[in-house]
N, C-alpha and C positions, 0 to 999 in steps of 0.2 A: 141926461136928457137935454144941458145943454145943448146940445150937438144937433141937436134937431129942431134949432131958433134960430143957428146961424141962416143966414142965407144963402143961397145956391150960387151965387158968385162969387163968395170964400170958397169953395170945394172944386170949382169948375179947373181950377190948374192943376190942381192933384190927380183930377181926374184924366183929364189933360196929358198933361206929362204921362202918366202910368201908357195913354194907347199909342204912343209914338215906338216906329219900329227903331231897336238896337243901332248904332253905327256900323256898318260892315268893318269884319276884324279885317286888318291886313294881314297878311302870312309875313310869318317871318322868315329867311334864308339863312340858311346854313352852309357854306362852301368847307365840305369833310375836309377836301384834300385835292391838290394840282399836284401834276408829276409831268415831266419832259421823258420822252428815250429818243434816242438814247441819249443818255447825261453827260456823256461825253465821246466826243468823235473824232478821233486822230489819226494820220495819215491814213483818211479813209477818202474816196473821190470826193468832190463838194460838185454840186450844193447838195448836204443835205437834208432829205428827210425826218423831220422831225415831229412827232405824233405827240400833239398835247392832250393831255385825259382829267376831266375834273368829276369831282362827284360832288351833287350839291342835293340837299333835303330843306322842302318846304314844310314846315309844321301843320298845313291845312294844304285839302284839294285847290289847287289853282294855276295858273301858268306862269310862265319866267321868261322872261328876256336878256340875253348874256351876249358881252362881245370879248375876245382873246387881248392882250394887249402885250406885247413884244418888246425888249429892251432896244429894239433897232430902231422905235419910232415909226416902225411900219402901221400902216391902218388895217384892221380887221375889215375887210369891205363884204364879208359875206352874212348877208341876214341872219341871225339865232333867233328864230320863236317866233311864238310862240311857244314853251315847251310844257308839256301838259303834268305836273307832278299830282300825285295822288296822297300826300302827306303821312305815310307811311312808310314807302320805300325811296332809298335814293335815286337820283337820275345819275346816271354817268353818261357823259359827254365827252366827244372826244374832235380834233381837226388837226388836219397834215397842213405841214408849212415847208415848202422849200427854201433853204437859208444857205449862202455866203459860196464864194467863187474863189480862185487859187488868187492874194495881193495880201497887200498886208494887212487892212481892215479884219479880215481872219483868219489872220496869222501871230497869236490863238486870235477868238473871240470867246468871251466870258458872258452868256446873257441870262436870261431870266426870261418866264412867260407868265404872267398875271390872269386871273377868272375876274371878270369885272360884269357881273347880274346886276342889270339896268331897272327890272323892274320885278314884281310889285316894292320890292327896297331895292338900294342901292346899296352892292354889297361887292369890296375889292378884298382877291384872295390875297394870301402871303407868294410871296417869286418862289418860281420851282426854277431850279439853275440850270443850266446847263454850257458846255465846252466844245468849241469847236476849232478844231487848228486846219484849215486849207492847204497850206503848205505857204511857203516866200512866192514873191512874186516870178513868174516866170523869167527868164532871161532875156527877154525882147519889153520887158514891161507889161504886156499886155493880159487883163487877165483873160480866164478862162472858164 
C-alpha cells in the first residue's frame, strides 16, 4: 500500500516512457550475390556488352537505393530507386554496360563490378570479375 502514498510525480515517467511510440526499425540488406556475363570475352568484336545481375533481400517491406560501381572508375549515372522490396522475396536487379575498344587498355582487361545499396543501409557487394581482351592495337594506332 505503500505505493499509493507515493505521489503522482514519481509514476508520471513510467507512465511516460510506456506511451512513447517504438523507433522505426531500419531494414537490413542483404546483397545474395553479383555476377557479370559474360565473364570472360575474347576475340570477340569490342565493346562489349556486359549485363551485371545482383539479387539483394531486405528483412522488412521497404525500398532501396543502389548504384553499379566499375573497376574502370566509370560513374553509374543512371538513377536506381526507389526499389520497392517486400521482405520476403529477393529483388533481382540487373544493367547493360558497354565496355572497351580494340588498344591496349583491353588488351586483356581484368575488372570487376561491385552492388553498392545506398540506402536505407549502406551496403558494398564482394567484385563479380570479369575478362576482356579487344585485341592489340590496330596498325595505324587508332582505336576502334
Amino acid at each position: 500500500m505503500r505505493l499509493m502514498n507515493r505521489p503522482a510525480s514519481l509514476l508520471a515517467p513510467a507512465v511516460f516512457a510506456l506511451a512513447l511510440p517504438a523507433a522505426s526499425a531500419i531494414p537490413r540488406v542483404k546483397i545474395l550475390d553479383v555476377t557479370v556475363s559474360p565473364a570472360t570475352n575474347v576475340d570477340k568484336p569490342c565493346p562489349v556488352t556486359l549485363t551485371f545481375r545482383a539479387t539483394v533481400l531486405l528483412d522488412m517491406k521497404s525500398k532501396f537505393t543502389y548504384e553499379w560501381r566499375l573497376s574502370t572508375g566509370e560513374a553509374d549515372r543512371e538513377h536506381h530507386g526507389p526499389v520497392q522490396a517486400d521482405g520476403v522475396n529477393p529483388v533481382v536487379l540487373t544493367q547493360e554496360w558497354k565496355l572497351g575498344e580494340q588498344g591496349p587498355k583491353y588488351h586483356p582487361y581484368e575488372g570487376w563490378v561491385k552492388l553498392n545499396v545506398r540506402s536505407p543501409e549502406w551496403k558494398l557487394s564482394e567484385p563479380a570479375a570479369f575478362t576482356i581482351d579487344c585485341g592489340p592495337p590496330p596498325a595505324d594506332g587508332k582505336a576502334r
